[in-house]
C-alpha positions, -999 to 999 in steps of 0.1 A, spaced: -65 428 -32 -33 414 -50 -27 392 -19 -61 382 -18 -58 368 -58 -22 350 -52 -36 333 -22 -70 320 -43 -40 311 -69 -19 292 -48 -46 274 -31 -60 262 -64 -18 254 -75 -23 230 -45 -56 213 -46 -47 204 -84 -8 192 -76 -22 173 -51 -51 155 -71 -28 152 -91 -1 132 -71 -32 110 -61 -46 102 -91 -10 87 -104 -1 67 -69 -37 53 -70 -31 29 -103 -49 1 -120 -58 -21 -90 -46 -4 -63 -63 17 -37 -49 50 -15 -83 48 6 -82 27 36 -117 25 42 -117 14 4 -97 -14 9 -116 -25 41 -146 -27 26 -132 -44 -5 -116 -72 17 -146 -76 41 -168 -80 8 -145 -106 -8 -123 -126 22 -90 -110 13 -63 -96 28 -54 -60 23 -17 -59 11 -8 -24 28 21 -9 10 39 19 30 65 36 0 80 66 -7 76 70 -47 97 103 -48 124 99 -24 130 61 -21 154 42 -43 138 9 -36 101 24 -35 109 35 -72 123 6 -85 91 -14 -67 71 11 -85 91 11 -119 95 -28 -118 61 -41 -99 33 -25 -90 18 -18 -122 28 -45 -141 1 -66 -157 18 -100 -141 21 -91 -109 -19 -74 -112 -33 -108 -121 -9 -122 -96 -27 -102 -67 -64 -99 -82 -81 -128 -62 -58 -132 -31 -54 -96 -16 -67 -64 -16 -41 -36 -28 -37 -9 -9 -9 21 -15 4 44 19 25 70 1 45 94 21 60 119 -9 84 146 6 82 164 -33 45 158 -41 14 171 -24 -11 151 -15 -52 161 0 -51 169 38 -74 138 41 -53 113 26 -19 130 45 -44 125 78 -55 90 69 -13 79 61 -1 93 89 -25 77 111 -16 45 97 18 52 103 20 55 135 -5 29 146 12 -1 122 46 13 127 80 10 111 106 32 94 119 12 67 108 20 28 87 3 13 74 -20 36 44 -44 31 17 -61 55 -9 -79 51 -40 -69 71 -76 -81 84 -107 -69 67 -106 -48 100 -72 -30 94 -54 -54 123 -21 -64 107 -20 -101 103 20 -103 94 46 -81 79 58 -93 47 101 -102 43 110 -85 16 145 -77 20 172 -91 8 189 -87 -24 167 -88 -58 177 -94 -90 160 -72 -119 151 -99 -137 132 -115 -107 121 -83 -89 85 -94 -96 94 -130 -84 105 -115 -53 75 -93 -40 54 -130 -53 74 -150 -35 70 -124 -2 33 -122 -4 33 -163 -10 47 -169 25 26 -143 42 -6 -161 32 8 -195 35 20 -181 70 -18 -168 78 -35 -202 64 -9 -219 86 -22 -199 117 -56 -204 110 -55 -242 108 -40 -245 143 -65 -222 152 -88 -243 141 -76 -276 152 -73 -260 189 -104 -255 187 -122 -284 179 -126 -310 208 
């Protein structure tokens, strides 16, 4: 019977830690669900900027997420152009089977091992680029950076979809 109560107690430990965990990756304008962010982009002609981090483990995930993310500027920046999405693969929090499923999936159909890493994808999930974002940053233009990044992505996609269009066209 003792077993049986530490089990119902751990079990509850982890469904809370890992709301938990969720609820503080998924901040103001940002999404963890993929379906989400599909529909969101379908329903408005954006991109989905997919972010793949690490917010517990990675240096340069945390200074993204310190420096970035949740800033106001770089918010208004991305409200109107793409659709944010966060991947987070914690090693120290827990997260709900379904999203671990749902990010490991994405993981290994997108690919790539670096941390963070950014691409910009279709309202289907199809990745239309990978973002440059390496290099090295200044503090004081860390949000320039990750701009500057998402900038030449969509310049790079409006590129490709003029000479799409111009092929086209008899």
């Amino acid at each position: 019977m003792k077993k049986t109560w530490i089990g119902i107690i751990l079990i509850m430990a982890v469904m809370a830690l890992g709301g938990r965990a969720e609820s503080q990756a998924g901040a103001p304008g940002w999404t963890q669900n993929y379906e989400q962010a599909k529909a969101r982009a379908k329903a408005t002609g954006l991109p989905i900027l997919a972010l793949f981090t690490g917010t517990d483990w990675c240096p340069p995930c945390k200074q993204f997420e310190r420096g970035v993310a949740n800033r106001p500027e770089f918010l208004a920046y991305a409200k109107g152009k793409v659709v944010l999405l966060k991947l987070d693969y914690p090693r120290h929090m827990l997260q709900s089977p379904a999203l671990l499923r749902q990010n490991e999936e994405l993981a290994e159909r997108i690919g790539g091992q670096e941390f963070p890493r950014f691409y910009l994808l279709d309202s289907g999930g199809e990745v239309l680029t990978k973002l440059d974002t390496q290099g090295r940053i200044k503090a004081n233009t860390l949000i320039g950076h990750y701009v500057r990044s998402i900038q030449e992505g969509l310049a790079e996609l409006k590129k490709a979809e003029e000479s799409q269009r111009s092929a086209s066209q008899p």
